[in-house]
N, C-alpha and C positions, 0 to 999 in steps of 0.2 A: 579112425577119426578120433583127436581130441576135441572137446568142449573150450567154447571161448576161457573159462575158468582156467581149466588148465593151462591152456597158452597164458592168461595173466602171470600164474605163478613165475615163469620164469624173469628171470632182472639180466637183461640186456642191455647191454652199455655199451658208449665208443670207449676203446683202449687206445693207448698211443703207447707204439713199442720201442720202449727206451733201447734193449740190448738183445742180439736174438745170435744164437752159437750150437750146432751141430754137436749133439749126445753122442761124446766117445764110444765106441763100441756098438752102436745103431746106425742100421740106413736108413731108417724113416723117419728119427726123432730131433726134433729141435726143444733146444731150451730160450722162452720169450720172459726178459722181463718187461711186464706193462705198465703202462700209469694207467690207470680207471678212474682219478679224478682224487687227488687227495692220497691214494692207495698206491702203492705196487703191487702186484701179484706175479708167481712165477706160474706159467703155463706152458704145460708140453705139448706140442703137436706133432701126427704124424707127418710133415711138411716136407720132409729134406729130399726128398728124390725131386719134388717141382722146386727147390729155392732152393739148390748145391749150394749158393753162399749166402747163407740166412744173414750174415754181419747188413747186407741188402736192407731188409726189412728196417732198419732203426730208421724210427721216426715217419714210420707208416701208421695211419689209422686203422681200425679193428675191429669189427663187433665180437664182443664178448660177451658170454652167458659167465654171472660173477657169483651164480646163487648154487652152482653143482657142488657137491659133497668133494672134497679132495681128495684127491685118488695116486698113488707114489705108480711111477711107469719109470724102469728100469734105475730104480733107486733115487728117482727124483720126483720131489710130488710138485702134482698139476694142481693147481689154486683156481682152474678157471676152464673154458672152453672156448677157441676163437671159431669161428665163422666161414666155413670154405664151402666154394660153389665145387660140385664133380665135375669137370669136363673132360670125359673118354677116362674115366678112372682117378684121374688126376685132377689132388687141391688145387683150387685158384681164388685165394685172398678175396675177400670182400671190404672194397675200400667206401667211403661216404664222397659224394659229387665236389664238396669243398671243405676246407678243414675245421673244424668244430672241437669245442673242448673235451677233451677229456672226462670219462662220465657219464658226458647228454646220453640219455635215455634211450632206448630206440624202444618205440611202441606201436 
Protein backbone atom coordinates (compact mmCIF):
# COMPACT_ATOMS: atom_id res chain seq x y z
CA UNK A 1 0.00 0.00 0.00
CA UNK A 2 1.04 3.67 -0.79
CA UNK A 3 -0.19 6.72 1.00
CA UNK A 4 -2.57 9.30 -0.70
CA UNK A 5 0.96 11.43 -0.69
CA UNK A 6 2.63 9.41 -2.63
CA UNK A 7 0.26 8.74 -5.27
CA UNK A 8 0.18 12.84 -5.37
CA UNK A 9 3.84 12.84 -6.26
CA UNK A 10 3.41 11.35 -9.46
CA UNK A 11 2.37 14.14 -12.68
CA UNK A 12 0.23 12.30 -14.91
CA UNK A 13 -0.65 13.77 -18.13
CA UNK A 14 -2.55 13.09 -21.51
CA UNK A 15 0.14 12.69 -24.19
CA UNK A 16 -0.83 12.76 -27.85
CA UNK A 17 1.54 10.49 -29.81
CA UNK A 18 2.88 12.42 -32.70
CA UNK A 19 5.24 9.37 -34.11
CA UNK A 20 5.62 5.72 -32.76
CA UNK A 21 8.34 3.07 -34.74
CA UNK A 22 9.59 -0.47 -33.73
CA UNK A 23 13.37 -0.41 -31.88
CA UNK A 24 15.72 -2.17 -34.36
CA UNK A 25 16.99 -5.17 -32.91
CA UNK A 26 14.10 -5.66 -30.17
CA UNK A 27 10.78 -7.59 -30.07
CA UNK A 28 9.14 -5.66 -27.40
CA UNK A 29 10.34 -2.08 -27.77
CA UNK A 30 8.73 0.75 -29.37
CA UNK A 31 10.06 4.16 -29.89
CA UNK A 32 6.76 7.06 -28.94
CA UNK A 33 7.42 10.58 -29.60
CA UNK A 34 4.51 12.52 -27.47
CA UNK A 35 3.25 16.07 -27.13
CA UNK A 36 2.49 16.40 -23.18
CA UNK A 37 1.25 19.77 -23.80
CA UNK A 38 3.89 22.50 -25.09
CA UNK A 39 6.69 19.49 -24.75
CA UNK A 40 7.79 16.45 -26.69
CA UNK A 41 9.19 13.52 -25.03
CA UNK A 42 10.68 10.45 -26.29
CA UNK A 43 9.30 7.25 -24.51
CA UNK A 44 9.97 3.64 -24.89
CA UNK A 45 7.70 1.05 -24.35
CA UNK A 46 7.65 -2.51 -24.08
CA UNK A 47 4.60 -2.57 -26.75
CA UNK A 48 5.44 -4.18 -29.98
CA UNK A 49 4.41 -7.71 -29.62
CA UNK A 50 0.44 -6.09 -28.93
CA UNK A 51 0.95 -3.13 -31.74
CA UNK A 52 3.36 -5.03 -34.61
CA UNK A 53 2.69 -1.69 -36.47
CA UNK A 54 3.16 0.92 -33.93
CA UNK A 55 3.20 3.72 -37.12
CA UNK A 56 -0.89 2.76 -35.78
CA UNK A 57 -0.52 4.58 -32.72
CA UNK A 58 0.12 8.35 -34.20
CA UNK A 59 -2.27 10.49 -33.01
CA UNK A 60 -3.54 8.37 -30.27
CA UNK A 61 -4.22 9.83 -26.75
CA UNK A 62 -2.02 8.50 -23.70
CA UNK A 63 -1.65 8.65 -20.07
CA UNK A 64 1.65 9.44 -19.25
CA UNK A 65 3.64 9.54 -16.02
CA UNK A 66 6.05 12.76 -17.16
CA UNK A 67 7.88 13.07 -13.53
CA UNK A 68 10.03 9.40 -13.77
CA UNK A 69 13.82 9.78 -13.84
CA UNK A 70 14.98 8.90 -17.47
CA UNK A 71 16.13 5.75 -18.07
CA UNK A 72 18.27 4.87 -21.73
CA UNK A 73 16.69 1.03 -22.74
CA UNK A 74 18.60 -0.53 -25.48
CA UNK A 75 20.48 2.85 -26.38
CA UNK A 76 17.55 4.88 -26.31
CA UNK A 77 16.43 6.96 -23.28
CA UNK A 78 12.80 6.89 -22.05
CA UNK A 79 11.80 10.64 -20.93
CA UNK A 80 8.47 9.25 -19.71
CA UNK A 81 6.20 6.24 -18.92
CA UNK A 82 2.66 5.52 -20.83
CA UNK A 83 -0.05 3.67 -19.27
CA UNK A 84 -1.04 0.12 -20.31
CA UNK A 85 -3.78 -2.11 -18.86
CA UNK A 86 -2.46 -6.21 -18.69
CA UNK A 87 -4.82 -8.40 -20.41
CA UNK A 88 -3.74 -12.18 -20.23
CA UNK A 89 0.02 -10.86 -20.21
CA UNK A 90 -0.60 -8.42 -22.75
CA UNK A 91 -0.29 -4.27 -23.12
CA UNK A 92 -3.61 -2.59 -23.95
CA UNK A 93 -3.18 1.28 -24.30
CA UNK A 94 -5.22 3.39 -22.28
CA UNK A 95 -7.15 5.89 -24.28
CA UNK A 96 -9.54 8.98 -22.61
CA UNK A 97 -13.56 8.66 -23.63
CA UNK A 98 -13.08 11.96 -26.04
CA UNK A 99 -10.32 13.88 -27.18
CA UNK A 100 -8.74 16.43 -24.81
CA UNK A 101 -5.56 18.43 -24.96
CA UNK A 102 -2.63 17.48 -24.65
CA UNK A 103 -1.22 17.85 -20.98
CA UNK A 104 -4.74 17.93 -19.06
CA UNK A 105 -3.78 16.47 -15.88
CA UNK A 106 -5.20 13.14 -14.98
CA UNK A 107 -5.90 13.22 -11.17
Amino acid sequence: MITFDDFKKLDIRIGKVLSAEKIPDSDKLVKLIIDIGGEERQVVAGIAESYPDPTALAGKEVPVIVNLEPRKLKGHMSEGMILAADADGHPVLLHPDREIPPGSIIR
